[in-house]
ZAMARGU-4260 file (C-alpha; in steps of 0.2 Angstrom, whole numbers, plus 5000, padded with zeros to 4 digits):
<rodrens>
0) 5787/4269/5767 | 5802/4259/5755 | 5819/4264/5758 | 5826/4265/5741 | 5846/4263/5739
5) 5851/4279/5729 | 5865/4284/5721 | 5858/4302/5722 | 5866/4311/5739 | 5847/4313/5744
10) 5851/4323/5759 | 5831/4325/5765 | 5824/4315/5752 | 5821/4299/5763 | 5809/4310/5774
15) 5796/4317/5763 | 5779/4316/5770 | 5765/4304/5764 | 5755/4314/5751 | 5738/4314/5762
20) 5747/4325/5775 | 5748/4341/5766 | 5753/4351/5782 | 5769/4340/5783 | 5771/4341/5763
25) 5769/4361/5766 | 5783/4362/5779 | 5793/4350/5770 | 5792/4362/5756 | 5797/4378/5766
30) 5809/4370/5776 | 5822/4359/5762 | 5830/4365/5747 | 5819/4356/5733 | 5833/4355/5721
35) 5842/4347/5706 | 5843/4332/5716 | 5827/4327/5718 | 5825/4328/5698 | 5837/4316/5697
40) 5831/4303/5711 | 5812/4305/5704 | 5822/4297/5687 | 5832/4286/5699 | 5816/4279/5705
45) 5804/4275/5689 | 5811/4268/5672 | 5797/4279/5662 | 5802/4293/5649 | 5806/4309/5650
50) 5794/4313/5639 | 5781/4307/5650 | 5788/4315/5667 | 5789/4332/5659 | 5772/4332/5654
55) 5765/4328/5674 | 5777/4344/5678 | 5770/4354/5664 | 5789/4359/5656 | 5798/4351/5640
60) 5810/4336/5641 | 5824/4348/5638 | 5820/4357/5653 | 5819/4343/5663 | 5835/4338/5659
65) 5843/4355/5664 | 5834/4354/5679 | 5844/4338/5684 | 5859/4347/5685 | 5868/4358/5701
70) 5866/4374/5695 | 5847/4374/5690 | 5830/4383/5697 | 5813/4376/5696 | 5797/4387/5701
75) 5788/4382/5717 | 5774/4375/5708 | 5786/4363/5701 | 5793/4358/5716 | 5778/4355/5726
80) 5772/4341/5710 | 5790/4336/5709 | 5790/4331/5729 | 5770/4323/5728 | 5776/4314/5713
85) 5792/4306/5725 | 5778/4302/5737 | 5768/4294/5727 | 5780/4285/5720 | 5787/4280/5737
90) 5770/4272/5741 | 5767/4265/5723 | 5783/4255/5728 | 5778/4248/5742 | 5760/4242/5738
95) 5769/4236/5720 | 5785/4230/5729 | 5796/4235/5713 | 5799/4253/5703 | 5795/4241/5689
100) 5778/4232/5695 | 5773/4249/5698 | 5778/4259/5682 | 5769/4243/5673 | 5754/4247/5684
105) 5753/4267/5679 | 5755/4263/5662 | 5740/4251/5660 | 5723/4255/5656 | 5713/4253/5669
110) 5694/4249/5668 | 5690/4257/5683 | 5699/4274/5679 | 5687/4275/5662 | 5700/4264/5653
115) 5713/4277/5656 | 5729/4274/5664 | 5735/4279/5681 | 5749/4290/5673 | 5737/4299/5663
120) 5732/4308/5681 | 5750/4312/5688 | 5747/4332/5679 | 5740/4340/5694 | 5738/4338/5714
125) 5722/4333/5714 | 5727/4317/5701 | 5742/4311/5711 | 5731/4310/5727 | 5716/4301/5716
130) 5730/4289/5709 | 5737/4289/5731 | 5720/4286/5735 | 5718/4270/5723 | 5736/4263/5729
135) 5729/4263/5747 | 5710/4256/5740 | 5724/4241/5731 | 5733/4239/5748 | 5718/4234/5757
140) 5710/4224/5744 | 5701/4232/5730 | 5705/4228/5710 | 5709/4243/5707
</rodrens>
């Protein structure tokens, strides 16, 4: 897994769990404060809209942006997309080797994803594991 540089204070960011571990994820989930700062290092990490991350969490772009500040409280649902969506991103880093290779890569139509692009599946659980799933299919050789 990348070791990003953050400006955030990540506290237990770095240790998030590989999305296809959902036990781990689950304790992860039960076991940190899933907070205003991992709002803010999910926008630390990819140069893509708000526009476009508020619709993967299923929320506005204002309220995004009040989630990214100290005083704020997201659902659990939220949370739990909010932390996959760090994993996956984690692991689109290091297949990609840069947060900008990557966002390129889930912004392009892809031909084997019915001419859609990767970030068009990032709105549920089951879309961010697909999209996992196609990072580890690239990292042992498929054109995906």
């Amino acid at each position: 897994m990348v070791t990003l540089e953050s400006n955030v204070n990540s506290g237990n960011i770095a240790e998030i769990p590989e999305i296809g571990n959902f036990t781990k994820i689950l304790f992860y989930l039960r076991n940190n404060n899933i907070n205003w700062k991992y709002f803010n290092y999910l926008k630390e990490i990819t140069a893509l809209s708000d526009e476009i991350i508020s619709v993967w969490l299923y929320i506005n772009p204002k309220t995004l942006r009040a989630y990214r500040k100290p005083e704020s409280v997201s659902k659990e649902n939220i949370k739990e997309h909010l932390v996959l969506l760090i994993s996956l991103y984690e692991h689109g880093i290091d297949v990609f080797e840069t947060k900008e290779n990557f966002d390129k890569w889930l912004l392009t139509n892809n031909y084997f994803l019915d001419n859609k692009s990767p970030k068009d599946f990032l709105d549920t659980i089951t879309g961010i594991k697909f999209i996992d799933d196609q990072l580890t299919a690239i990292e042992y050789g498929d054109n995906v």
